[in-house]
N, C-alpha and C positions, 0 to 999 in steps of 0.2 A: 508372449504374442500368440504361439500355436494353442494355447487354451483361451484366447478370445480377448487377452488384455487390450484396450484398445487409447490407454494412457497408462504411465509410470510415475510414482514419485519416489522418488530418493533422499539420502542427506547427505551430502560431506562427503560424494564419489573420492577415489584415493587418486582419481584421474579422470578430469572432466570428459579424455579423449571417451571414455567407457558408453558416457549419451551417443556416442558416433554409433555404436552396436545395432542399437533400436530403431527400426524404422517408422514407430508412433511416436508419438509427442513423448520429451522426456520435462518432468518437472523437477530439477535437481538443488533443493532448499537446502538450507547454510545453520548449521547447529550455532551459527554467532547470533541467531532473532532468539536464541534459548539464552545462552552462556551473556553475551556483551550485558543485561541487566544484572544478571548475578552479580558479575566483576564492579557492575557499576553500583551495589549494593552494601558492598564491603569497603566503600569509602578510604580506597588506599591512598596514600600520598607516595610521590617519588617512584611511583608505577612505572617498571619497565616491561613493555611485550619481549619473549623469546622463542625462538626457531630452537626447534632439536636440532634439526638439520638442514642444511641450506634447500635440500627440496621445500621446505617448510616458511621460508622467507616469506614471498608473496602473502601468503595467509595472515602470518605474523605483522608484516604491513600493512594489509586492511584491517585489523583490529588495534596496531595502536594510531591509525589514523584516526579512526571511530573513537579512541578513547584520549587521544591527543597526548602521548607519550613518547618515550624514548622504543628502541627496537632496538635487542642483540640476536645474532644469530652464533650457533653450537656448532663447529667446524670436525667432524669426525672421522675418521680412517678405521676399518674395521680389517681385521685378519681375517676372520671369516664372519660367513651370517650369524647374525645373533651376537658378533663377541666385537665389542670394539676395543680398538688397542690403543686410540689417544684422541682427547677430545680437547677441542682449544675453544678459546670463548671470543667472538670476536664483536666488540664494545663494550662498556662499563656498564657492573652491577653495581657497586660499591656506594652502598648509603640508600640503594632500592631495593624496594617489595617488586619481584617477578612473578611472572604468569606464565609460564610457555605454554603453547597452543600448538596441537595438532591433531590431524583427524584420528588418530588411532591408535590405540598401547596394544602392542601384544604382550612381550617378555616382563617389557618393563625398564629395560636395562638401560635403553639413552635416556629416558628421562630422572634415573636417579642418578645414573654419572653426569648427567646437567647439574641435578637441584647438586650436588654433590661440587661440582668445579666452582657452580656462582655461589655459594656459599663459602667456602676457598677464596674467592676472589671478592670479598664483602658484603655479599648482598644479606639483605633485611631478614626476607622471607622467600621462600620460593612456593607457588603452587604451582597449579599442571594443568590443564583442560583438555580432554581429549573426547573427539565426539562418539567412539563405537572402544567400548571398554573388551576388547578381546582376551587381554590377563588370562595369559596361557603359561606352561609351567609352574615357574618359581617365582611369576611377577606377583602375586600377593604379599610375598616374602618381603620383595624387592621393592614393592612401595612402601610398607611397615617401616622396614630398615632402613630407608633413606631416610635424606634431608627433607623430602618434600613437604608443606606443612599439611597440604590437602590437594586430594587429586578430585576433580568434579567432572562428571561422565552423564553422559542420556544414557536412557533407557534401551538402546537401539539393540543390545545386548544385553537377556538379563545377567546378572552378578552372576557367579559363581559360591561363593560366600562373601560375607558382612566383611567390612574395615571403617575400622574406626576414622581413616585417613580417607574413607573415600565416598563423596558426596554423590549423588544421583538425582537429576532434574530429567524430566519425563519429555518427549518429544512427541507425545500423544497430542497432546492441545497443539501444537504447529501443522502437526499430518491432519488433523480434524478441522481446522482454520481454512487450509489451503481445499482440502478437499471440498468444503461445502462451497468456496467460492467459487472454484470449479463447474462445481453440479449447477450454481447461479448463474453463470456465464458473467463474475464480476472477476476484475483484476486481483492476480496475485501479489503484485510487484511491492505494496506494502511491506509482505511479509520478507522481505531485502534487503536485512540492515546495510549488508555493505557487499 
């Protein structure tokens, strides 16, 4: 704003409260108008959406509303940051292909003791969607080595290096969509899957 911005866009804040900050218009668009066609691409059957963690619910609810599924959410206790000491699954994998959904990976580490437990607990397949790939540390490792079968990320952060396990869809055509409707003075509200 002190250097003249006089609008904002965003994706995927980690807390809606954060628009409260700014006192220009905030335009804060949803990596589900990118990711919900992927998911709905790979033609899964017995599709369940999952929550790393119960902050994560909500989310995890408007996407398997959109996609008309079942929702589990991943109940976690951590001894300290970064390290969780027990993670509980709370509803049925068992005979489904999961997706867990959230806005952000750093470590790595709740989402491979997820794909880790619902695999344990029978599920099919697990992938991951996260919309700002921050894979800091050892989480390269830690997506490798897990159960996950593919973890799919925008662009919002470039990679660090290549993984086999890890897919990249571009958030450029959404930031460029909004924007020029913007500059039109036509409605964004389209671009809202949910």
């Amino acid at each position: 704003e002190t250097a003249g911005a006089t609008r904002i866009m965003t994706m995927d804040l980690h807390a809606d409260q954060i628009q409260g900050f700014f006192e220009k218009p905030v335009d804060h668009l949803f990596a589900s108008t990118i990711f919900l066609p992927y998911v709905r691409s790979l033609n899964l059957e017995n599709l369940t959406i999952a929550s790393p963690d119960m902050g994560g619910s909500k989310r995890a609810y408007a996407y398997s509303k959109f996609l008309e599924s079942d929702v589990v959410v991943c109940y976690k206790q951590r001894k300290k940051a970064n390290v969780i000491d027990t993670m509980e699954l709370i509803g049925d994998v068992k005979g489904r292909n999961v997706i867990l959904v959230d806005d952000m990976i750093d470590t790595g580490g709740t989402l491979a003791k997820a794909a880790d437990v619902m695999m344990e607990k029978g599920a099919l397949s697990v992938r991951a969607i996260c919309t700002h790939p921050i894979l800091s540390g050892e989480a390269y490792e830690k997506i490798e080595n897990s159960k996950l079968l593919e973890l799919i990320v925008t662009d919002s952060i470039p990679l660090k290096k290549e993984s086999n396990k890890i897919k990249v869809v571009s958030c450029a055509p959404l930031f460029a969509d909004v924007m020029h409707m913007v500059q039109n003075n036509t409605s964004i509200s389209g671009k809202f899957l949910m």
